[in-house]
MARFIVEX-259651 format. One record per residue (C-alpha): x, y, z; residue number from 1; residue in one letter. Coordinates in steps of 0.25 Angstrom, whole numbers, always signed. Each point is the difference from the previous one (the first is absolute). Last residue first. Example, Ala and Ser with C-alpha at 12.3 -4.5 7.8 and 13.67 -1.06 7.14 Angstrom:
2
+-------+-------+-------+-----+------+
!  east ! north !    up ! pos ! code !
+-------+-------+-------+-----+------+
!   +55 !    -4 !   +29 !   2 !    s !
!    -6 !   -14 !    +2 !   1 !    a !
+-------+-------+-------+-----+------+
// end
This chain:
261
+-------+-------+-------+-----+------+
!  east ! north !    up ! pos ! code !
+-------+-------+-------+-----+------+
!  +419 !  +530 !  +712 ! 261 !    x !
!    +2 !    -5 !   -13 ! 260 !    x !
!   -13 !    -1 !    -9 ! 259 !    x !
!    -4 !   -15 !    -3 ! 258 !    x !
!    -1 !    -7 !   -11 ! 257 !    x !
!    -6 !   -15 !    -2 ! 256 !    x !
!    +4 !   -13 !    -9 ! 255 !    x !
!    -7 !    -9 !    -8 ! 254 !    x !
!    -5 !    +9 !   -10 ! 253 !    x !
!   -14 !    +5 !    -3 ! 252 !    x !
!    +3 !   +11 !    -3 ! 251 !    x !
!   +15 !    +8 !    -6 ! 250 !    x !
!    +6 !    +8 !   +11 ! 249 !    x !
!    +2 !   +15 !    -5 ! 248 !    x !
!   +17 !    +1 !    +3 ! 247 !    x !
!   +10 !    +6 !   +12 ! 246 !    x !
!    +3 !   -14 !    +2 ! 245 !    x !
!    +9 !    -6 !   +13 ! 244 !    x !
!    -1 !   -16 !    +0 ! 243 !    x !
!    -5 !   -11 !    +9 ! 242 !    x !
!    +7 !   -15 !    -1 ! 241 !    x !
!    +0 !   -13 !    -7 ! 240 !    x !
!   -15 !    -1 !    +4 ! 239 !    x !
!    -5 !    -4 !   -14 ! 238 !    x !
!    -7 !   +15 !    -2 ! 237 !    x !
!   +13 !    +5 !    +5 ! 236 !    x !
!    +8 !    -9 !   -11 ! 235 !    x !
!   -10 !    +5 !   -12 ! 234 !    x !
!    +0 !   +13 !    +4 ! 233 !    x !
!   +13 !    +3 !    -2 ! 232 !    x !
!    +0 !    -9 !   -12 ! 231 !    x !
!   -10 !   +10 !    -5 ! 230 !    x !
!    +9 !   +12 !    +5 ! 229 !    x !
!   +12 !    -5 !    -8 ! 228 !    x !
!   +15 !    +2 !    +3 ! 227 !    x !
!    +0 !   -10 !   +12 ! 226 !    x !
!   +10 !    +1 !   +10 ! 225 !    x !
!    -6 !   -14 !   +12 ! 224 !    x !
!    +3 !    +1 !   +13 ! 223 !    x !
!    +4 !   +12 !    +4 ! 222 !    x !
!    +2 !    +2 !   +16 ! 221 !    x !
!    -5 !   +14 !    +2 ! 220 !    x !
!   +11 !    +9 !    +7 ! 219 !    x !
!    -6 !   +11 !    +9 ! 218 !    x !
!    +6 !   +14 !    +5 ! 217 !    x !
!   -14 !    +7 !    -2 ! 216 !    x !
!    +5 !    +6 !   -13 ! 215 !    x !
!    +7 !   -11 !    -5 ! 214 !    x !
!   -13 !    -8 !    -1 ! 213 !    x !
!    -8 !   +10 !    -9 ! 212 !    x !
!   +13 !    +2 !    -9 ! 211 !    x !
!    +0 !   -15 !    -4 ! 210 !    x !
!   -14 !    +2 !    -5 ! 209 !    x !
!    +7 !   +13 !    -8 ! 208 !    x !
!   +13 !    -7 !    -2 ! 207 !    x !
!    -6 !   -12 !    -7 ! 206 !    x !
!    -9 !   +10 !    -9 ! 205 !    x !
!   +12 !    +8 !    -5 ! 204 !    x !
!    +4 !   -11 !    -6 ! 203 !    x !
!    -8 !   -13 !    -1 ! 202 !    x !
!    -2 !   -10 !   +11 ! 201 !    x !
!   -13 !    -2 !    +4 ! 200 !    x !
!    +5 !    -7 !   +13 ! 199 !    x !
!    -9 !   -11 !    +7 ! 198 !    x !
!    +3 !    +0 !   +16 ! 197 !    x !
!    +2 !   -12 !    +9 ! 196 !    x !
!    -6 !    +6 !   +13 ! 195 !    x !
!   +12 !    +5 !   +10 ! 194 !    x !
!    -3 !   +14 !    -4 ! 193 !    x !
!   -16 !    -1 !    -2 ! 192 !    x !
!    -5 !    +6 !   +15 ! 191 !    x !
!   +12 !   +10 !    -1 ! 190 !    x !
!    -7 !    +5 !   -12 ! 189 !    x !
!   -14 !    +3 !    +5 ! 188 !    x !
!   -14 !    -8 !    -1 ! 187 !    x !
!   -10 !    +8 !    +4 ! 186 !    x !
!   -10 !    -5 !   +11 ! 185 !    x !
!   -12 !    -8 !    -4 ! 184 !    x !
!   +10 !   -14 !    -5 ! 183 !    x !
!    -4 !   -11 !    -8 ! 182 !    x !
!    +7 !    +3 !   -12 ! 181 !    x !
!   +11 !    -2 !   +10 ! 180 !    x !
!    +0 !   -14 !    +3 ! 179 !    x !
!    +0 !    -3 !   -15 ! 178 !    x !
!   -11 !    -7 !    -7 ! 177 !    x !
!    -2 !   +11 !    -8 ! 176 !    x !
!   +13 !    +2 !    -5 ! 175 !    x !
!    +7 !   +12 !    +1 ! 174 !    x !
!    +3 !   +15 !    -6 ! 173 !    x !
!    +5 !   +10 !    +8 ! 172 !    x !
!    -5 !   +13 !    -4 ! 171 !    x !
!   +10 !   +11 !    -7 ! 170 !    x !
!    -8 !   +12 !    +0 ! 169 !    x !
!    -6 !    +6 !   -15 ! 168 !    x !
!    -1 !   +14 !    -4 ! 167 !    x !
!    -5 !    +2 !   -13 ! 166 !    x !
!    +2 !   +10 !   -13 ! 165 !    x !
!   +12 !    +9 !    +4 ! 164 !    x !
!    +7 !    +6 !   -12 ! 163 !    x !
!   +15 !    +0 !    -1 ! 162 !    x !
!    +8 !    +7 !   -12 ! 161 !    x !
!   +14 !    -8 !    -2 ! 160 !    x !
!   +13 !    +8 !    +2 ! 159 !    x !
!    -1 !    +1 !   +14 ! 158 !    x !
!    +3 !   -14 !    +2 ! 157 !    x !
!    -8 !   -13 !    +1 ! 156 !    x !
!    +3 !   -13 !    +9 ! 155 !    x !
!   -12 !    +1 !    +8 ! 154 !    x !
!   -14 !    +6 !    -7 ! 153 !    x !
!    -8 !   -13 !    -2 ! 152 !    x !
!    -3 !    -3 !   -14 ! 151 !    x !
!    -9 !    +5 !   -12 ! 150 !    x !
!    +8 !    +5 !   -10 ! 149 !    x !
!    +0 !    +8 !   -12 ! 148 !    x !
!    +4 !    +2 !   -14 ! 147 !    x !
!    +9 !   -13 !    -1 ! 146 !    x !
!   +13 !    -3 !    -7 ! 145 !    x !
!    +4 !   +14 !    +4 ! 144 !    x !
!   +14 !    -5 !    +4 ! 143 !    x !
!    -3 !    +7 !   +13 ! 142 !    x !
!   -14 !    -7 !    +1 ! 141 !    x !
!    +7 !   -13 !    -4 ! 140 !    x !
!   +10 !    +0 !   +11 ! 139 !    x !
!    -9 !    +5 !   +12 ! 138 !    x !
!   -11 !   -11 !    -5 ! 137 !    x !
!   +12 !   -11 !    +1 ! 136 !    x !
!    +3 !    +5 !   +13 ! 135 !    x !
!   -14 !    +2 !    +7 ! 134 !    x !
!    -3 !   -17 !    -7 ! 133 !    x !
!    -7 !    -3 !   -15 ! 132 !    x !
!   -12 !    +2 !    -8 ! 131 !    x !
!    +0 !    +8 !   -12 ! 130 !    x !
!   -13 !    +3 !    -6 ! 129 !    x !
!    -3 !    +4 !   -15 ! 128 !    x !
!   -15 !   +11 !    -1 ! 127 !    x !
!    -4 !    +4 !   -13 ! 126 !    x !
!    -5 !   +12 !    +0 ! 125 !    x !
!   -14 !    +1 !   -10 ! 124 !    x !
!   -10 !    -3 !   +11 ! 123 !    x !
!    +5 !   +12 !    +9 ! 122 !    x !
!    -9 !    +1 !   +13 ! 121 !    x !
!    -7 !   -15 !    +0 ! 120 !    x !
!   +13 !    -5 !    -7 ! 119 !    x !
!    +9 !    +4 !   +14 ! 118 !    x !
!   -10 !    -3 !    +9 ! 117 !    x !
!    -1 !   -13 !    -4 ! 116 !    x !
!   +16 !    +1 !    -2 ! 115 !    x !
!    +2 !    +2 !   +16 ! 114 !    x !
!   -12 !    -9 !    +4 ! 113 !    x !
!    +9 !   -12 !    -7 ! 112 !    x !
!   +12 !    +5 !    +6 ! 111 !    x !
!    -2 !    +2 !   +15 ! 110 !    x !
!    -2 !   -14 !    +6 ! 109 !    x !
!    +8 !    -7 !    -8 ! 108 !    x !
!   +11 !   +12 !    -3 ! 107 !    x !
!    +2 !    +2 !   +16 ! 106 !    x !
!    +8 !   -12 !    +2 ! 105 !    x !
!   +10 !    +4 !   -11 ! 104 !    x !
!    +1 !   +15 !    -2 ! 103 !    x !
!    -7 !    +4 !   -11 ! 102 !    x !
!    +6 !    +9 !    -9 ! 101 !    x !
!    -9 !    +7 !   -11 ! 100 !    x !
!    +4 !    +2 !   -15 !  99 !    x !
!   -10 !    +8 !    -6 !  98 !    x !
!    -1 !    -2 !   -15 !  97 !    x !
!    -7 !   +11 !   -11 !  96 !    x !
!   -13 !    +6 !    +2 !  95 !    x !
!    -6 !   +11 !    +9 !  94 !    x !
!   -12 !    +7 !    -2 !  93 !    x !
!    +2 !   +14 !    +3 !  92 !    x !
!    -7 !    +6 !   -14 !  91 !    x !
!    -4 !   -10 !    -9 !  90 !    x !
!    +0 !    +9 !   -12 !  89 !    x !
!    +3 !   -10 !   -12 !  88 !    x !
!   +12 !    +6 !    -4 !  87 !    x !
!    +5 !    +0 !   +17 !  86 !    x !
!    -3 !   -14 !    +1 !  85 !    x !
!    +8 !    -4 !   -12 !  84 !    x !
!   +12 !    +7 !    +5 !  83 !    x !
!    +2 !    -4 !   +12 !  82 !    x !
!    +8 !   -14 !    -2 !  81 !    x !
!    +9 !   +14 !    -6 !  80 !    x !
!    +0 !    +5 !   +14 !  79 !    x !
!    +4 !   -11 !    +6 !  78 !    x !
!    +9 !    -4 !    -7 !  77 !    x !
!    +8 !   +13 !    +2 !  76 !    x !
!    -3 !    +1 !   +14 !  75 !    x !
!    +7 !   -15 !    -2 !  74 !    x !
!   +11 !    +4 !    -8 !  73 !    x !
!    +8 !   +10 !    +8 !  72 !    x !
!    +1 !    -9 !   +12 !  71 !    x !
!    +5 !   -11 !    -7 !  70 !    x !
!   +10 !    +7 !    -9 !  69 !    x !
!    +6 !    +2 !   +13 !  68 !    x !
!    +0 !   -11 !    +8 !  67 !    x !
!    +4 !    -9 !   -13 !  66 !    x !
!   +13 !   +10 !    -3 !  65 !    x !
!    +5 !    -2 !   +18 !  64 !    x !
!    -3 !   -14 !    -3 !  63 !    x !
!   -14 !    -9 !    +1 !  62 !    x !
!    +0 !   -12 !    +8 !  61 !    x !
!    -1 !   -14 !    -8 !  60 !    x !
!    -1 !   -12 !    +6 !  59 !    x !
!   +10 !   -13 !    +2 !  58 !    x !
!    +4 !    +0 !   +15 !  57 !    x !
!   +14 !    +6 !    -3 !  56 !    x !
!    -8 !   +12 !    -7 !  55 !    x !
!    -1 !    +3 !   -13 !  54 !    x !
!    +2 !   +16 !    -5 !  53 !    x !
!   -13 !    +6 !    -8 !  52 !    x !
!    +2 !   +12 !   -10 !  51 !    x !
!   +13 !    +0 !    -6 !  50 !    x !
!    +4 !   +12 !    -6 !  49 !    x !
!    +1 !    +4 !   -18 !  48 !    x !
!   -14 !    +6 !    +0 !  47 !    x !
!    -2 !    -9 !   -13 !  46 !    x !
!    +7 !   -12 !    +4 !  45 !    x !
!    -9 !    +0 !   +15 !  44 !    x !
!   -12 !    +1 !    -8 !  43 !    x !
!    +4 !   -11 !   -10 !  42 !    x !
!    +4 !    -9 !   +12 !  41 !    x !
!   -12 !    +3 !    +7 !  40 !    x !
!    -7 !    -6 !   -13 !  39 !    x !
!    +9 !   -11 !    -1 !  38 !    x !
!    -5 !    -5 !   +14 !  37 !    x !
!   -15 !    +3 !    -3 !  36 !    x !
!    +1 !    -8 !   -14 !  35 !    x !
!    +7 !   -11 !    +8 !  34 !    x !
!    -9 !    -1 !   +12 !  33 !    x !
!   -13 !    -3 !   -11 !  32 !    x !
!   -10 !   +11 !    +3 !  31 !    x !
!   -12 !    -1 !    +8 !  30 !    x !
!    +3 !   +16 !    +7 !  29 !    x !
!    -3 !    -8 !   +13 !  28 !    x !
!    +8 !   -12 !    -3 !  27 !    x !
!   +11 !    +6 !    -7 !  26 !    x !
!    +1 !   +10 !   +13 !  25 !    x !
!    +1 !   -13 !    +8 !  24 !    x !
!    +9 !    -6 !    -7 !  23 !    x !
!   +10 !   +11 !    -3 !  22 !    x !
!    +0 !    +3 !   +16 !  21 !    x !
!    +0 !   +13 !    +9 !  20 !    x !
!   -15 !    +1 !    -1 !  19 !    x !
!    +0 !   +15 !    -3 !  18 !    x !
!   +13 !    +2 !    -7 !  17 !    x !
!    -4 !   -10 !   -11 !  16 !    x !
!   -15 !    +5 !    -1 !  15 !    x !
!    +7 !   +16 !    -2 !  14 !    x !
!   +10 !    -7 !   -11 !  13 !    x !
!   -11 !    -7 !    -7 !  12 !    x !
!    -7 !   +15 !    +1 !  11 !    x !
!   +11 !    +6 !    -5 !  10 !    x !
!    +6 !    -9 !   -12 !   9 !    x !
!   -17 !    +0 !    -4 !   8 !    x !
!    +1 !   +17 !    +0 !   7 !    x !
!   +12 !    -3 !    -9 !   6 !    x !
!   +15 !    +4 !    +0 !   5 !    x !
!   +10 !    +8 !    -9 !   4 !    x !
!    -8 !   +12 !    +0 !   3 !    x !
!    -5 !    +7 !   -14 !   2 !    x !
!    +1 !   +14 !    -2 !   1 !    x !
+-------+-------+-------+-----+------+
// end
């Protein structure tokens, strides 16, 4: 009996749903935008919903319909990208796409090890990362356009499946010709409360440094918000401030880190 859509209307549909955009999906799939476009219109024709809603900013989230012809397609997908592996006998090798979440600041320091070891394992899988902040990674692995995530574990619910792999402390991270980069004893947090403070300020990360103060009863004076960990380190590093990081600190660097006491 044949189907009223495609294996290609599917996995167009799937690289759609994943990157949340038209353009980008053409992009990666190197198709023109307007045969992908009139493609997911023919899949949403021939299963008579609509598959993506746009938002007032512009991109497209999945509806009620995508979500769940999304999760039924990608086992399905993935199985079939199986196929030639299994003829051929290869056993547990894996192939196909992983998608992997990175959050942000961790991605340049853990990212490239991450797919070595990755390729070294499985050649054949063909590794895609997404890099964004603890939000957007929350957002895209309920929406399944990513496999996996590797992020700090605030912000997430019971619905998500947590696996520890690296405890790391928030240090305070300063220049090193400041005053304090200087200092034998530990430094603490009522020592920096009236220095000008540089705020990593993405959500769930804001309230986590944020967090470290309140506890104590102490109000940082914020200086400079910043939503990127290299202009973070940037403005320490030219003595605009000190900041909070809970982060590998990339060497040689014109700034120091130091644990908090």
């Amino acid at each position: 009996m044949s189907r009223p859509f495609t294996l290609i209307q599917l996995r167009y549909f799937c690289a759609v749903a994943r990157a949340g955009s038209m353009t980008t999906a053409a992009h990666d799939l190197t198709v023109a935008q307007s045969t992908l476009s009139s493609t997911i219109h023919e899949l949403e024709h021939a299963l008579e919903t609509a598959l993506f809603e746009r938002t007032p900013r512009r991109t497209l989230e999945l509806s009620a319909s995508g979500r769940r012809l999304l999760a039924e397609t990608l086992p399905i997908l993935d199985e079939i990208d199986g196929l030639p592996a299994l003829a051929r006998g290869d056993g547990d090798e894996l192939a196909g796409e992983l998608v992997v979440g990175m959050f942000s600041p961790l991605a340049s320091f853990r990212a490239p090890r991450l797919l070595g070891m990755l390729k070294a394992r499985w050649p054949r899988l063909n590794v895609r990362f997404i890099e964004a902040h603890q939000e957007e990674l929350r957002v895209a692995l309920s929406a399944r356009r990513c496999d996996v995530a590797l992020m700090y574990g605030i912000g997430l619910d019971s619905g998500f499946q947590v696996a520890d792999l690296e405890v790391l402390q928030p240090h305070i991270l300063v220049a090193v010709d400041n005053e304090m980069a200087t200092r034998s004893a530990s430094v603490t947090l009522a020592d920096l409360v009236d220095e000008p403070f540089v705020l990593l300020d993405l959500p769930h990360t804001r309230d986590y440094y944020l967090g470290l103060f309140a506890a104590q009863g102490l109000r940082p004076n914020i200086v400079h918000r910043l939503p990127g960990y290299e202009a973070v380190r940037a403005f320490v590093a030219c003595g605009h401030g000190y900041s909070l990081v809970a982060l590998p600190v990339r060497r040689p660097c014109r700034s120091s880190r130091y644990a908090i006491g």
